[in-house]
C-alpha positions in Angstrom: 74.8 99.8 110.6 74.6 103.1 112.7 77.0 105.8 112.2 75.1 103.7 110.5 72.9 104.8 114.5 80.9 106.3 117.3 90.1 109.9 124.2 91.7 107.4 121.7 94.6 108.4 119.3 95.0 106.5 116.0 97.8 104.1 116.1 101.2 105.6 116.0 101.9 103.4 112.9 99.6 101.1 110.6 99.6 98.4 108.4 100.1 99.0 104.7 96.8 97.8 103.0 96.7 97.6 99.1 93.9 98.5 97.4 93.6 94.8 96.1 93.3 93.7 99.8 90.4 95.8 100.4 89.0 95.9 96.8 89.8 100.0 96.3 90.8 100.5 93.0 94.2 103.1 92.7 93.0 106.5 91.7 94.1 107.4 88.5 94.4 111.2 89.8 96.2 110.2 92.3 96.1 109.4 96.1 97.9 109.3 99.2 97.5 106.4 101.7 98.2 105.9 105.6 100.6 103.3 106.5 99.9 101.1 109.3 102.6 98.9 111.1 102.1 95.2 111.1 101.6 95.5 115.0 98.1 95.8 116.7 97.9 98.1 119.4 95.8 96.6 122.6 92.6 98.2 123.2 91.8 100.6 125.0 90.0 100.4 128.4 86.9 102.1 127.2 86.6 99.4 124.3 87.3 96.9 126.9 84.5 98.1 128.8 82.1 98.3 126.0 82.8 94.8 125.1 82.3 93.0 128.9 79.2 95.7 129.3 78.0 94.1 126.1 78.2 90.7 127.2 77.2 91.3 130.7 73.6 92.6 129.7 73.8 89.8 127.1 74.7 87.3 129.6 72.3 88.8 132.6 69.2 88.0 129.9 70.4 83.8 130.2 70.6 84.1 133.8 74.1 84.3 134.3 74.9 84.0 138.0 78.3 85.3 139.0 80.0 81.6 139.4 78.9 81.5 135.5 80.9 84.9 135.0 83.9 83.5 136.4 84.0 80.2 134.6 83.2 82.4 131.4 86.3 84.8 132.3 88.2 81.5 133.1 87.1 80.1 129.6 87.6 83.1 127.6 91.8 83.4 128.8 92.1 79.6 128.0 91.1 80.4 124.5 92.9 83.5 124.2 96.2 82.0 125.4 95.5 78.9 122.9 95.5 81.3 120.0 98.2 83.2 120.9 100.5 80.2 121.3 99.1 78.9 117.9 100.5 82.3 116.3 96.5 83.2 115.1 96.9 87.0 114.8 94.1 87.8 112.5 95.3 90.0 109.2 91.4 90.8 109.0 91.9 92.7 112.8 94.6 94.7 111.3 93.3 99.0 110.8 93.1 99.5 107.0 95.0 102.5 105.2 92.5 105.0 103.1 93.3 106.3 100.1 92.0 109.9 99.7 90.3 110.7 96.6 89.9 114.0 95.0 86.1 113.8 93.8 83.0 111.6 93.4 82.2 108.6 92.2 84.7 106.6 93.8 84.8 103.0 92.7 85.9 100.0 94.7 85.6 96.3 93.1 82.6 96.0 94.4 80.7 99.3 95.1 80.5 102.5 93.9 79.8 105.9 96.4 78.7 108.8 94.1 77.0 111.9 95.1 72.7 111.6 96.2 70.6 113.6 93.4 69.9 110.7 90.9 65.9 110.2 90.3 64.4 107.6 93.0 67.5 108.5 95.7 65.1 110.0 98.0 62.5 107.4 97.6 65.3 104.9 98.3 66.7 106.5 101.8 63.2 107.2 102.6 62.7 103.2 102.4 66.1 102.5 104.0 65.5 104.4 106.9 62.2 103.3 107.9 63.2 99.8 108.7 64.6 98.5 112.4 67.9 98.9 111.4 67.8 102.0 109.1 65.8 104.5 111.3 69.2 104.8 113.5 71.1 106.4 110.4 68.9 109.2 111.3 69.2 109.4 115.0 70.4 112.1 116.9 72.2 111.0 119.6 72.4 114.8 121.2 68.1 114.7 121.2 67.7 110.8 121.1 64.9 112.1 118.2 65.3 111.2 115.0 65.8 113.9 112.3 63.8 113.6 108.7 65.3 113.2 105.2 64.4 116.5 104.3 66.5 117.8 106.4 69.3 115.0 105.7 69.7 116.5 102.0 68.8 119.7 102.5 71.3 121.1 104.6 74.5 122.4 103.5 76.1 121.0 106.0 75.5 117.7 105.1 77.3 116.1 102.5 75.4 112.9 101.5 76.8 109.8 99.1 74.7 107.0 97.7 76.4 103.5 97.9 75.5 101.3 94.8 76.3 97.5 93.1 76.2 97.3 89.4 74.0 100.5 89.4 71.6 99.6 92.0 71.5 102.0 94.8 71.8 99.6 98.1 72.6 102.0 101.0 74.0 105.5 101.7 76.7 107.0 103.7 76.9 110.7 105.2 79.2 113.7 106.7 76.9 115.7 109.1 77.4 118.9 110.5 80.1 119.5 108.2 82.5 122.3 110.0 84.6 123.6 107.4 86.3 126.0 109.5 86.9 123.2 112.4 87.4 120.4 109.8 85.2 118.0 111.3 82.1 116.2 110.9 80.2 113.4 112.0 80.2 109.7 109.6 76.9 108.6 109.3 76.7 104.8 106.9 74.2 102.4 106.0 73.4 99.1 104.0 69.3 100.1 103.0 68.7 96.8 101.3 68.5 94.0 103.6 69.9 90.9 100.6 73.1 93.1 100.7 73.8 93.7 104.4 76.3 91.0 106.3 79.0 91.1 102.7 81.1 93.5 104.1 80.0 96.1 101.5 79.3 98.2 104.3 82.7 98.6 105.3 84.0 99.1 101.9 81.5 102.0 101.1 82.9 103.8 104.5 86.1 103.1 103.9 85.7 104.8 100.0 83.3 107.3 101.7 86.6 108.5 104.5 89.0 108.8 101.6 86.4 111.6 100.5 86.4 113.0 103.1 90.0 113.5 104.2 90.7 114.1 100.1 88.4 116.4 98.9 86.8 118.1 102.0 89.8 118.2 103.7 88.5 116.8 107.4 90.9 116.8 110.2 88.7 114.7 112.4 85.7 112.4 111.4 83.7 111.3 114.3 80.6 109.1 114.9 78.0 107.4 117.5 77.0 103.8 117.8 75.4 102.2 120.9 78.0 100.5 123.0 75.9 96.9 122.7 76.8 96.9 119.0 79.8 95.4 119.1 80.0 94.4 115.3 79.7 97.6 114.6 82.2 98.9 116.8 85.0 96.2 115.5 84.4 97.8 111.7 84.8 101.1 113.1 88.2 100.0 114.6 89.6 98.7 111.3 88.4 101.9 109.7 91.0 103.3 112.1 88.3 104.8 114.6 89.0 104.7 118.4 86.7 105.2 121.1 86.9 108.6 123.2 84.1 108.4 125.3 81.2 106.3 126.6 77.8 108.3 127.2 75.9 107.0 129.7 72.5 106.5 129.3 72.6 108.9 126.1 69.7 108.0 124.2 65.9 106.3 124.6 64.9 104.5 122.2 61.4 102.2 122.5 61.3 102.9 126.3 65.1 102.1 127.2 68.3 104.2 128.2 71.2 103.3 125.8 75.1 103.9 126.2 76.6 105.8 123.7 80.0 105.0 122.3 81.8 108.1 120.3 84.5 107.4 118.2 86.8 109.4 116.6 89.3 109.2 113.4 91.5 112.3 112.5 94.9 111.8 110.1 
């Protein structure tokens, strides 16, 4: 995941999500959660765009020619209008509410985000991040450089959580560039160990990881980058309650190509 490496407001109203739906455990201290409606709002252009520039480049690598396009737009309707008639609104689509916690560790059913400092942390992220999907956790999208682990741990405004299973460190999650005096910063998240990516741990560690966040460091908006072609990635940022704000054009080169940026933005 990139940011695990990103205007839209969040929805008017959300869906109520218990913390047995998600697998967030109630905090005993106490928390406050975000209620969503049961309606989905329609997406806006920007993620609209993201999604057919995704596919386009996609498609353009099969040799797509533009009769192909159309038959694929005509397609793609006929299966959208199926569902709808069949009533196939997806609960899973629906933003989650996050429950703000007060302090680290914060335990979900099936991770745990406490704070980076235990013995063999920074031989873990140094692991993590030196693998094809990892080294984006540490990208700069402003320099398209990537920034060192040093730094990552060092700084004071970083805030940096480890994500672990049964007391096995698997990944890491991170605020960066915390501005207390703005009440911002940017999300940064990643799975390190490649048996544990693709179980949705990911998204449970961010969604622990934002309750942090707006809880104990008191964030009024949480932003991040991914590249618009990462479209998984996008749709978990959406049900984190994120919503795009901007597409960067030709923002960052990575291994000889331009890439569009998508920024994404949460705030309470």
């Amino acid at each position: 995941m990139v940011g695990q490496p990103g205007s839209f407001s969040l929805p008017a109203a959300r869906r109520t999500v218990h913390a047995s739906d998600v697998g967030v455990r109630d905090d005993p201290r106490g928390s406050q959660s975000t209620t969503p409606s049961r309606s989905r709002p329609s997406p806006p252009e920007t993620t609209v765009e993201a999604a057919a520039r995704s596919f386009h480049k996609e498609a353009a690598g099969y040799g797509f020619a533009l009769a192909d396009f159309v038959h694929f737009a005509s397609t793609l309707l006929g299966i959208a209008m199926t569902r709808q008639r069949a009533g196939a609104a997806q609960e899973d689509d629906l933003p989650l509410a996050i429950d703000r916690q007060a302090r680290l560790p914060i335990v979900g059913p099936n991770v745990t985000v406490r704070a980076f400092g235990v013995p063999g942390d920074r031989e873990c992220l140094e692991r993590w991040v030196a693998d094809a999907e990892g080294r984006f956790f540490l990208l700069s999208t402003a320099s398209g450089r990537r920034q060192d682990v040093e730094h990552l741990v060092q700084s004071h405004a970083n805030r940096v959580g480890i994500v672990t299973v049964a007391d096995r460190a698997i990944g890491c999650v991170a605020y960066l560039d915390h501005r207390v005096d703005q009440g911002r910063a940017e999300l940064r998240k990643l799975i390190g160990e490649r048996d544990m990516r693709g179980r949705g741990l990911g998204q449970e560690a961010a969604l622990l990881w934002l309750g942090y966040g707006l809880g104990a460091l008191g964030l009024r908006k949480i932003y991040l980058t991914t590249l618009v072609t990462d479209i998984g990635n996008i749709k978990i940022n959406e049900r984190l309650g994120f919503r795009v704000e901007g597409i960067l054009r030709n923002e960052v080169l990575i291994d000889g190509e331009y890439h569009d940026v998508l920024r994404m933005g949460l705030w309470p």
